[in-house]
C-alpha positions in Angstrom: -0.9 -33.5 -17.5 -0.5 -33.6 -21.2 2.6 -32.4 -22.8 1.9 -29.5 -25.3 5.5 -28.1 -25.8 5.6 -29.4 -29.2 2.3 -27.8 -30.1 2.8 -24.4 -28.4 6.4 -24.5 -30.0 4.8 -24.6 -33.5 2.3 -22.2 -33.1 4.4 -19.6 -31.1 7.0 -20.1 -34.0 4.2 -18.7 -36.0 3.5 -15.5 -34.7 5.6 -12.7 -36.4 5.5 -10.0 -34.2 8.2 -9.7 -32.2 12.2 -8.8 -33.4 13.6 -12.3 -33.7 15.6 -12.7 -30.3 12.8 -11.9 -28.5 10.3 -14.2 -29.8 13.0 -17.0 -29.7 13.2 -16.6 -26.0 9.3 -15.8 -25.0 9.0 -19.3 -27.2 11.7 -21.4 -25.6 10.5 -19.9 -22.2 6.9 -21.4 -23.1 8.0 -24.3 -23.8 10.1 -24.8 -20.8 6.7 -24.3 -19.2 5.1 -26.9 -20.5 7.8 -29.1 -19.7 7.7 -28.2 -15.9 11.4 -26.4 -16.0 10.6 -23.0 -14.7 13.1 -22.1 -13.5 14.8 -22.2 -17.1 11.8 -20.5 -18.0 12.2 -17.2 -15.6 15.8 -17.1 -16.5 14.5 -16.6 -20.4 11.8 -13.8 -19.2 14.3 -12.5 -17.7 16.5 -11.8 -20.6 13.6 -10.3 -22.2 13.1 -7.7 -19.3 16.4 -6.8 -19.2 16.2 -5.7 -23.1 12.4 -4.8 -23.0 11.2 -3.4 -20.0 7.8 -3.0 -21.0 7.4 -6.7 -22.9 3.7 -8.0 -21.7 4.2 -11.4 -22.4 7.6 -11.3 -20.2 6.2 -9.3 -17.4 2.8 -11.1 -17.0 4.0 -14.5 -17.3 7.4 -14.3 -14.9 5.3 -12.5 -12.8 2.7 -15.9 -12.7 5.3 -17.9 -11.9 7.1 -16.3 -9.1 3.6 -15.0 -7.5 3.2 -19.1 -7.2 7.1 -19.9 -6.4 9.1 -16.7 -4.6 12.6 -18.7 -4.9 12.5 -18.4 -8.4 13.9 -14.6 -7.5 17.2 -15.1 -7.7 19.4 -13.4 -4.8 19.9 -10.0 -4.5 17.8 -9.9 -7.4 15.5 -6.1 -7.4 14.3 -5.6 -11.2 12.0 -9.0 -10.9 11.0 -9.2 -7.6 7.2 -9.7 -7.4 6.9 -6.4 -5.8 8.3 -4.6 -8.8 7.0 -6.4 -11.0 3.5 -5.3 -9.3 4.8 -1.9 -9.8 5.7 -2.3 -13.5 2.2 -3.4 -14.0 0.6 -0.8 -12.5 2.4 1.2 -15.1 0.9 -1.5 -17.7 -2.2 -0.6 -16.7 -2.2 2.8 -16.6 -0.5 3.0 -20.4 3.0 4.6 -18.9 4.8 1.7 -20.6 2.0 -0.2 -22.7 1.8 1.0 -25.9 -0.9 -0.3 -28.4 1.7 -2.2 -30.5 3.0 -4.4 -27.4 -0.8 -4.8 -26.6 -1.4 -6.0 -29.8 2.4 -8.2 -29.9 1.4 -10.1 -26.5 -2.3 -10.7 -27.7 -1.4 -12.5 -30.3 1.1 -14.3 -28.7 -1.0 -15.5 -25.8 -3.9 -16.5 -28.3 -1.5 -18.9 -30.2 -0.9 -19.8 -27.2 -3.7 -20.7 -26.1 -5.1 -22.1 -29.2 -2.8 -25.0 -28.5 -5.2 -26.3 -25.8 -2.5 -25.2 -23.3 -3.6 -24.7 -19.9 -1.1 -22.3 -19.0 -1.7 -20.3 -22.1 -5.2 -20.3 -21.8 -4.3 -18.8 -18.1 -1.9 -16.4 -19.8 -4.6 -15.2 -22.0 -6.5 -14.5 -19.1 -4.2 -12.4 -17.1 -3.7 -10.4 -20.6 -7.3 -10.1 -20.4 -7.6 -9.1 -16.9 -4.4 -6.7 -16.9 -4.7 -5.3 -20.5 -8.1 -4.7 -21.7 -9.7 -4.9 -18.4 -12.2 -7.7 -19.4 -12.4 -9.1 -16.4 -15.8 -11.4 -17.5 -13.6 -13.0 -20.3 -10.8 -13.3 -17.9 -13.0 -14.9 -15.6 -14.3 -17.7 -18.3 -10.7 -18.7 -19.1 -10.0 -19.5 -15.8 -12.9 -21.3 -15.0 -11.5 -23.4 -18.1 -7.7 -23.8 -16.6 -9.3 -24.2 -13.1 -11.0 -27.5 -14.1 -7.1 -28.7 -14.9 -6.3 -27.8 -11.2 -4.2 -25.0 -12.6 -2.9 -23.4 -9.4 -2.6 -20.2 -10.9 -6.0 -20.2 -12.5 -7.3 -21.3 -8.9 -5.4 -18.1 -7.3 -6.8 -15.8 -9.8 -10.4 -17.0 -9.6 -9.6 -16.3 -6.1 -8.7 -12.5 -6.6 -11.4 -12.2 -9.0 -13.9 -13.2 -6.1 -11.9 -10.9 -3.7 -11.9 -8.0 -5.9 -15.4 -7.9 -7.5 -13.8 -8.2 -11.1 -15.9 -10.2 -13.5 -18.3 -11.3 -11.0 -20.0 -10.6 -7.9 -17.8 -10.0 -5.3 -18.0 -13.0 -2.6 -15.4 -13.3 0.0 -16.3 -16.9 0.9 -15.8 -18.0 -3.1 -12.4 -16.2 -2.8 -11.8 -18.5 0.1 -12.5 -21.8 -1.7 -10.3 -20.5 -4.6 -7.4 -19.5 -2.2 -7.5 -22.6 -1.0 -7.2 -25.0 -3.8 -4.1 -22.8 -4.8 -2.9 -23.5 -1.5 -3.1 -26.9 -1.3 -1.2 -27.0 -4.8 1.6 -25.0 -3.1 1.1 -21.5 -4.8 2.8 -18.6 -2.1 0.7 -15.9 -2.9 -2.3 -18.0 -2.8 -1.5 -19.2 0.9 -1.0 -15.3 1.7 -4.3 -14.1 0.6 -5.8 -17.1 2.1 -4.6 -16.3 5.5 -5.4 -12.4 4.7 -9.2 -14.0 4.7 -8.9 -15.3 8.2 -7.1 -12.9 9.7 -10.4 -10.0 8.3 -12.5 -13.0 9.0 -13.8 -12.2 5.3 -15.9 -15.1 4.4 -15.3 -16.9 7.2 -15.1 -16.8 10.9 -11.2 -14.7 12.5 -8.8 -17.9 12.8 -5.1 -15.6 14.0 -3.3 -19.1 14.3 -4.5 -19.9 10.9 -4.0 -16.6 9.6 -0.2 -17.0 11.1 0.1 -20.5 9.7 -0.7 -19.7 6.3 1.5 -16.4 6.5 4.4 -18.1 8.2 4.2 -20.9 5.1 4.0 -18.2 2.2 6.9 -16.4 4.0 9.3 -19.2 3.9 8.4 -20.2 0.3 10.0 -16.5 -0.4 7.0 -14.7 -0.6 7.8 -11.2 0.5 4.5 -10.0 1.1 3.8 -12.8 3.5 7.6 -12.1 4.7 5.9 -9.1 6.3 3.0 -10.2 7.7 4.6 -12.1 9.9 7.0 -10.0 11.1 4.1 -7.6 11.7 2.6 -10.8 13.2 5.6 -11.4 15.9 5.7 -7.4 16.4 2.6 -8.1 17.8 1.9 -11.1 18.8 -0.7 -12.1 16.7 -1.6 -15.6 16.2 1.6 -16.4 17.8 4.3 -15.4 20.2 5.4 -12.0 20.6 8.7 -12.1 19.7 10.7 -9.2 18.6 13.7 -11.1 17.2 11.7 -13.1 14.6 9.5 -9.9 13.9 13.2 -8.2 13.1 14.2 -11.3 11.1 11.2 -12.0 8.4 11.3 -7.9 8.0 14.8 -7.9 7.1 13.6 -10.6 4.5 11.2 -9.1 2.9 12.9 -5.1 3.2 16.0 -7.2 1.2 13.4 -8.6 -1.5 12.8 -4.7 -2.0 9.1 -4.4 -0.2 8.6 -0.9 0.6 6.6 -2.4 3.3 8.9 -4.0 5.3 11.9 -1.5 4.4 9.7 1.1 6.3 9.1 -1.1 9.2 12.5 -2.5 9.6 13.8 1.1 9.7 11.3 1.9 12.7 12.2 -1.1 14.6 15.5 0.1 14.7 14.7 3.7 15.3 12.5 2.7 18.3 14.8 -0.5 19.4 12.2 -2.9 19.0 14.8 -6.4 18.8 17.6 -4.6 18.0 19.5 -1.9 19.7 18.5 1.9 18.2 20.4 2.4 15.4 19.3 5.8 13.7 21.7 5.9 11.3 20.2 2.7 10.0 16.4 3.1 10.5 17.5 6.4 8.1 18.9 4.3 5.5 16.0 1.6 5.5 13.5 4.5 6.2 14.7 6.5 3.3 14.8 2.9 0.6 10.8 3.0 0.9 10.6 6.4 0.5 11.9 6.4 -2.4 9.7 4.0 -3.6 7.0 6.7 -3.0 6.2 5.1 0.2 3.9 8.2 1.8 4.5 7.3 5.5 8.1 6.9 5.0 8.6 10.0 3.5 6.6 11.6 6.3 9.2 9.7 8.8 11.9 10.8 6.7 10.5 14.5 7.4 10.2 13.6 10.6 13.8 12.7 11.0 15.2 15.9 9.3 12.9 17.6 11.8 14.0 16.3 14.5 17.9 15.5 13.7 17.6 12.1 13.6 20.2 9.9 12.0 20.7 12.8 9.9 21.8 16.2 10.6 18.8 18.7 11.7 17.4 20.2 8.3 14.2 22.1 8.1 14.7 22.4 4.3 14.8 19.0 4.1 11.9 18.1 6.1 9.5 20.3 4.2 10.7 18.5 1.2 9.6 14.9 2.2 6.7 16.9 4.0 5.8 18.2 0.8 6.3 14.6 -1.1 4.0 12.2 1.2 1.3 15.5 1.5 1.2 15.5 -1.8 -0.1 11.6 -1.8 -2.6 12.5 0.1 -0.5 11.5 4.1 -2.6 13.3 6.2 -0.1 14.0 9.3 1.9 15.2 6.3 -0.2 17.6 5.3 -1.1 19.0 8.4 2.5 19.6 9.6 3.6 20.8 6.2 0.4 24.0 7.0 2.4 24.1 10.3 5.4 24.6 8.6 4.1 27.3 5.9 2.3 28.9 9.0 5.6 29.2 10.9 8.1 29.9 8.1 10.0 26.7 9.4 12.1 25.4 6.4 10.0 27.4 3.7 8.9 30.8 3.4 6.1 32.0 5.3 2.6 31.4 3.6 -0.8 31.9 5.5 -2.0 31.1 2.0 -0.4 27.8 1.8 -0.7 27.0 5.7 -4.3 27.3 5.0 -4.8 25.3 2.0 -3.1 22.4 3.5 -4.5 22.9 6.6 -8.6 22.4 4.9 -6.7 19.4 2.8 -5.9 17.4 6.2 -9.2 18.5 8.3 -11.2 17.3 4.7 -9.4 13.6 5.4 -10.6 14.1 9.3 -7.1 15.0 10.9 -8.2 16.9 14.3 -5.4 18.8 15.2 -5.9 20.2 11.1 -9.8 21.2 11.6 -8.8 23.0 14.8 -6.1 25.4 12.9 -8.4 25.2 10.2 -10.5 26.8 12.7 -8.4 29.2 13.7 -7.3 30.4 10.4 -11.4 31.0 9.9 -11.6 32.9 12.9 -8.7 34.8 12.4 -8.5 35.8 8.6 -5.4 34.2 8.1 -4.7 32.9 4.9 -8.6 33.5 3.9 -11.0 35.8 4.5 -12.1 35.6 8.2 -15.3 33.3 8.8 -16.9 32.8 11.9 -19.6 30.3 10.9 -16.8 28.0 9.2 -15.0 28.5 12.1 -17.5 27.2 14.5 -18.0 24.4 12.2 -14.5 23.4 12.6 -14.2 24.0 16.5 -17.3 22.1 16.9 -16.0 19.0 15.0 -12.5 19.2 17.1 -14.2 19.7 20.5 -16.7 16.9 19.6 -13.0 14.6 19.2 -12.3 15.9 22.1 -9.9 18.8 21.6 -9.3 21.1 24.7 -8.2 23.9 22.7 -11.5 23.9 19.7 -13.5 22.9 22.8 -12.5 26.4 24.3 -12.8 28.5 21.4 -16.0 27.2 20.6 -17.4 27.6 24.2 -16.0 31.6 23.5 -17.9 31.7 20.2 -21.1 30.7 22.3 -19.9 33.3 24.4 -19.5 36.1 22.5 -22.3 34.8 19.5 -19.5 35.0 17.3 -20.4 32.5 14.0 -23.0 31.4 16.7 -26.0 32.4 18.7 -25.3 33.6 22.1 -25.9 30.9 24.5 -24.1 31.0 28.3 -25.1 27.8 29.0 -23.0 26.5 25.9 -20.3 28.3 26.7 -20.2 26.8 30.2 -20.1 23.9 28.8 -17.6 23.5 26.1 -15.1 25.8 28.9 -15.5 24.1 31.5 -15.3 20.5 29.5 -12.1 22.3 27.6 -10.3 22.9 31.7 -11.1 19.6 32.6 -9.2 18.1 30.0 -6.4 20.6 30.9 -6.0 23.5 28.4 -4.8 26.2 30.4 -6.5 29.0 28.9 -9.7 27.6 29.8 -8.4 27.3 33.4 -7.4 30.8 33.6 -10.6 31.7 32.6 -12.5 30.4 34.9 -9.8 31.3 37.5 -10.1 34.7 36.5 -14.2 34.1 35.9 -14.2 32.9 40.1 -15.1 29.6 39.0 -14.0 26.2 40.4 -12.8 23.5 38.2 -13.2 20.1 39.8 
């Protein structure tokens, strides 16, 4: 591979953007690039995080470079893990921390860059592209560039950009053949989303022993992500062995590299004992770590623990707070408990109002148990204006799930024609189906009705 350091040094040296001390250290970090060292490289990125959270150049380009080697994260290390780092991008993206000026100082950094003939900097430019501006056809002619030098990371984006749809038309079996070639040039990620492929069977026929494979050799390059997989992978036993030990092992891996992921899942292996003895005090510590990375199913099992006095002292209050936290991204167990809560007056004032809003907000995602109280609060009035025709709507769609209690209210709304046309037949039907599957109202009314239920 030709040797542009001295090229990319002059023209970075150019660009008169940034203060001083940073420029001197995103230059000397490109160089080290070019010379191979990048290990010197993430250790001048780096320093430029640590005194500019929200520098482009740093954040795209360490994060290239540890998406294809993990063990450039140095121990212990949080702030520049690659799952942060996906976080801090998504901030990028969204304009939290990019501001036009940094826009514009990374642009013109990357296109001297890349006006070198550099192939890394003509990859740079394309995640800029990609990430920034969202010109994901431009991006995509970059790489097809850098891909022709068997740039690994060009290969693994190409790949993503086949995945995703972005800049052409999605094709699973393109993002395969990309995947691949990163693979075979050692890239982690690559070797993830590879196996990701053949575990979905997306663009090519389910392989779980290659899925595991490729998982299994991401995970011990470092790759968190891939960490998880395969714990999930020995949790149960696919593609390999089930074996609870290793499952607890390549969790606590990827929980330490800071993957809300995995810090959920290790906290629920050792709340339910699954290769370690139940430790609750423990499963609350790892539980609550993901949580407050805005983790919405851990902060429903950190409601759940308050609830239930679990590794932390019984606390209603609390529960309704982390409740109120993972309903509020949209968790739809959250949400329906939280109406349960508000209906109740359990760690929150009572609220029909509320109850009912968040009970329509979990039976909108589907949530059964929701559309059934949903129901109910139609029926009833409470917390809205009573209305019997929404109110069969809603039993009908929870006795059709098979609910016992929606499958007897709505056999009493064909009963009485309440919401609904009278129709005994109906009625039969949906009470006699609702004491067969054991709701003991139904069964007392057909006991009290002189009917049999067999």
């Amino acid at each position: 591979m030709a040797d542009y350091s001295e090229k990319v040094k002059e023209a970075l040296s150019k660009t008169s953007s940034y203060a001083p001390a940073i420029l001197s250290n995103l230059r000397d970090a490109a160089v080290m690039e070019e010379k191979g060292n990048f290990s010197g490289a993430a250790t001048k990125y780096r320093r430029v995080l640590k005194d500019s959270v929200g520098n482009i150049v740093a954040i795209l380009s360490f994060r290239a470079l540890i998406l294809q080697d993990p063990s450039l994260v140095q121990k212990g290390e949080k702030s520049s893990n690659e799952y942060v780092l996906d976080t801090l991008m998504n901030h990028l993206c969204d304009g939290h921390v990019c501001t036009k000026q940094e826009a514009a100082y990374a642009k013109e950094f990357f296109e001297a860059w890349q006006s070198t003939g550099s192939v890394i900097g003509t990859t740079r430019l394309a995640r800029y592209l990609d990430a920034i501006e969202k010109d994901y056809k431009g991006a995509v002619k970059l790489l097809h560039i850098a891909a022709k030098a068997e740039n690994k990371d060009a290969l693994f984006m190409l790949g993503a950009s086949y995945a995703f749809g972005d800049g052409v038309t999605q094709n699973y079996s393109e993002a395969a053949a990309w995947y691949m070639r990163a693979s075979k040039l050692g890239h982690a990620a690559a070797k993830n989303n590879l196996a990701v492929r053949y575990q979905l069977g997306e663009g090519m026929g389910k392989e779980p022993k290659t899925a595991f494979d490729l998982y299994l050799k991401s995970a011990d390059q470092g790759y968190a992500d891939a960490q998880h997989r395969v714990s999930i992978c020995f949790k149960d036993g696919f593609g390999c062995e089930k074996d609870l030990a290793k499952a607890l092992k390549y969790s606590q891996k990827a929980a330490d590299q800071g993957l809300r992921e995995a810090q959920l899942q290790l906290g629920l292996m050792y709340k339910r004992g699954l290769g370690v003895p139940i430790d609750l005090v423990a499963a609350e510590q790892w539980i609550r770590l993901s949580a407050n990375q805005g983790d919405a199913e851990a902060q429903y099992e950190m409601a759940v623990l308050f609830k239930n006095g679990e590794g932390v002292e019984e606390n209603w209050e609390k529960a309704v707070e982390w409740y109120t936290l993972a309903a509020t991204a949209g968790h739809v167990r959250a949400q329906n408990s939280l109406a349960v809560c508000y209906a109740i007056g359990n760690g929150c004032t009572q609220d029909d109002m509320k109850a009912f809003e968040w009970y329509k907000r979990a039976a909108e995602q589907g949530h059964i148990k929701a559309t059934y109280n949903l129901g109910c609060c139609y029926n009833a009035g409470t917390g809205t204006p009573d209305n019997p025709i929404e109110a069969v709507v809603c039993f009908r769609k929870a006795a059709e799930a098979g609910h016992p209690a929606a499958q007897f209210e709505l056999g009493l709304a064909y009963k009485d024609g309440r919401g609904i046309k009278k129709d005994k037949k109906m009625a039969k039907h949906w009470i006699t189906k609702s004491a067969e599957n054991n709701c003991l109202e139904a069964v007392k009314f057909m006991e009290d009705a002189g009917c049999v239920v067999m």
